[in-house]
C-alpha positions as CSV (number, residue, x, y, z in Angstrom):
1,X,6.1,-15.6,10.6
2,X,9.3,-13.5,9.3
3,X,8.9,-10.3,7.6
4,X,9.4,-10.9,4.5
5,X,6.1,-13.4,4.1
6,X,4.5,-10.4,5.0
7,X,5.7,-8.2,3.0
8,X,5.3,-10.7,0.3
9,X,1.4,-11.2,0.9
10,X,1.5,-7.4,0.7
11,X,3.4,-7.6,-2.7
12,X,0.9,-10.3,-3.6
13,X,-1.9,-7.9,-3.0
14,X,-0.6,-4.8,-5.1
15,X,0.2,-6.8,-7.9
16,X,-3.6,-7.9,-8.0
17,X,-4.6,-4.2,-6.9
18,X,-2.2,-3.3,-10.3
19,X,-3.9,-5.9,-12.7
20,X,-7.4,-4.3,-11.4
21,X,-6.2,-0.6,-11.8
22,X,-4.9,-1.1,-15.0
23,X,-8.2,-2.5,-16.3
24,X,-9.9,0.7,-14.6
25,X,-7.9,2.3,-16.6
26,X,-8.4,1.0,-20.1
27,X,-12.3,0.3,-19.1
28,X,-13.6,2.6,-16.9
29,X,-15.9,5.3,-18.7
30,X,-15.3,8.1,-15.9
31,X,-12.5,10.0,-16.8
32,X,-11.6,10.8,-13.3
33,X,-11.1,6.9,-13.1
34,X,-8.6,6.9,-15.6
35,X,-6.3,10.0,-14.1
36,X,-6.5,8.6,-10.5
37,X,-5.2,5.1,-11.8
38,X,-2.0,6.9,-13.5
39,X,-1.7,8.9,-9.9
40,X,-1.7,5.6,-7.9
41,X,0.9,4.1,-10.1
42,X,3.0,6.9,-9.4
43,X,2.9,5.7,-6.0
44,X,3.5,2.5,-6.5
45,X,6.8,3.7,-7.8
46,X,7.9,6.0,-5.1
47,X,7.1,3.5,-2.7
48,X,9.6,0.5,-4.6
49,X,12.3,3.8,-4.7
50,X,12.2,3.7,-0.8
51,X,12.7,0.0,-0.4
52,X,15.5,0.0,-2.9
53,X,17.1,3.3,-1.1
54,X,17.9,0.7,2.2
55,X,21.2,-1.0,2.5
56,X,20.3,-4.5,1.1
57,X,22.3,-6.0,4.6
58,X,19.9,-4.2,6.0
59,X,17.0,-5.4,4.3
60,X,17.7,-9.2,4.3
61,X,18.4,-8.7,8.1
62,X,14.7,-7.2,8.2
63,X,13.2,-10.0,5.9
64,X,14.2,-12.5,7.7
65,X,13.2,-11.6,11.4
66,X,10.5,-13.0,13.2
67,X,7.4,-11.4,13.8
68,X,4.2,-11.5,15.5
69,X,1.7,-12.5,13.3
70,X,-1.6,-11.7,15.1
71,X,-2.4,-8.2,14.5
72,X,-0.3,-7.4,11.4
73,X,-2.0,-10.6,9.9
74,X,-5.4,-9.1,11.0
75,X,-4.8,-6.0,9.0
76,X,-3.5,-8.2,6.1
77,X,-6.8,-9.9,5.5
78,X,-8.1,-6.5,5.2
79,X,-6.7,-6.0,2.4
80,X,-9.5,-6.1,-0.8
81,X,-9.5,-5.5,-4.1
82,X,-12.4,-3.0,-4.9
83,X,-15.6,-5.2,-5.6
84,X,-16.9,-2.7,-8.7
85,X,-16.3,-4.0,-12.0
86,X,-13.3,-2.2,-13.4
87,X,-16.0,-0.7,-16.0
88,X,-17.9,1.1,-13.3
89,X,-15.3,2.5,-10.9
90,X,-15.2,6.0,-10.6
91,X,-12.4,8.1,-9.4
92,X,-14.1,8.8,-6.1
93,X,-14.3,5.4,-5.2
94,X,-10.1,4.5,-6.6
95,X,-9.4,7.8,-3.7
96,X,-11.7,6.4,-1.1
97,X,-10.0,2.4,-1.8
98,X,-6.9,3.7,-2.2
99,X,-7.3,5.6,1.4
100,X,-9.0,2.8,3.0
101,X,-5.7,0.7,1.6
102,X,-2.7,2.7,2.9
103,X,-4.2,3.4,6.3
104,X,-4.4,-0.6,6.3
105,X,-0.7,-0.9,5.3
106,X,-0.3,2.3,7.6
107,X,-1.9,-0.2,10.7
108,X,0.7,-3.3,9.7
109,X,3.4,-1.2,9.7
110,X,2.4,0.3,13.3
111,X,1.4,-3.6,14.6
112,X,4.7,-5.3,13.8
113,X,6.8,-2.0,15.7
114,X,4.4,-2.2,18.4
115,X,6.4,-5.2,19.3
116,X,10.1,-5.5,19.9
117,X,11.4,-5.5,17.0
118,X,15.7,-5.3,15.6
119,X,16.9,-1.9,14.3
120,X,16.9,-3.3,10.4
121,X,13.0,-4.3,10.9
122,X,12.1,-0.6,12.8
123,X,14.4,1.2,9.5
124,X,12.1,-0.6,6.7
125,X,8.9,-0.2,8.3
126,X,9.6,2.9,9.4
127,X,10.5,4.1,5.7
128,X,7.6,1.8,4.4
129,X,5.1,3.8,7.4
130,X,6.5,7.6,5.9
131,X,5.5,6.8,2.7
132,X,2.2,6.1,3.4
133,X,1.8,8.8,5.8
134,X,2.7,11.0,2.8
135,X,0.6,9.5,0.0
136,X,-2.5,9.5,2.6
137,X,-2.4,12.8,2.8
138,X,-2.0,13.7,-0.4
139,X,-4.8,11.3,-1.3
140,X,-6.6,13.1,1.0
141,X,-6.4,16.4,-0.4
142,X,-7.7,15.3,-3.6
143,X,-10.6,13.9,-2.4
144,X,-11.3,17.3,-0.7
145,X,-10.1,19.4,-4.0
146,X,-13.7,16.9,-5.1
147,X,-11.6,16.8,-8.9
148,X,-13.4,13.4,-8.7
């Protein structure tokens, strides 16, 4: 396995995760649900800014490497939509998915540098690894701020 299948079964999985936040948002009936989707999307966002910010060389190099697949693979099949109906979710449960989520992308980031890995693979997930670092933690002060 290269890194970029990887990264595009990770791709695979947001653009579900999107289609299911933006029906939380237009269906939910908890307010909170609605103002955590818009917050998440903001993420999304920062987190494409930080892949585009790497020298594309760079980032084809990194695509194409080889990885092990075994424990980044592992942490990959972890990765589930929420099993609420989008109706039903409440904002509380988006925080807690959306924390159980990035420490999982968090974990495949850490597996794959675990290994020996080239310079251009350690810069992406390295970059990929500090932006989830950062929205965990601010994920995590909402769910203590208990907005939701």
């Amino acid at each position: 396995m290269n890194l970029g299948d990887l990264l595009d079964r990770i791709a695979d999985f947001e653009q579900q995760l999107d289609r299911y936040l933006l029906l939380a948002r237009d269906k939910s009936k908890d307010n909170s649900a609605r103002l955590v989707t818009y917050c998440l999307a903001l993420h999304r966002r920062h987190q494409e800014c930080v892949m585009g910010g790497l020298k594309p060389k760079a980032l084809l190099a990194a695509r194409t490497a080889q990885i092990k697949s075994a424990p980044a693979s592992m942490h990959a099949k972890r990765l589930t939509i929420p099993t609420t109906a989008p109706d039903d979710i409440t904002g509380k449960e988006l925080i807690e998915a959306a924390i159980s989520y990035n420490n999982e992308l968090l974990s495949i980031c850490r597996a794959v540098l675990s290994d020996r890995v080239s310079k251009e693979v350690c810069a992406v997930l390295k970059a990929c690894a500090g932006v989830k670092e950062r929205d965990i933690v601010m994920l995590k002060k909402m769910q203590g701020m208990k907005y939701f």
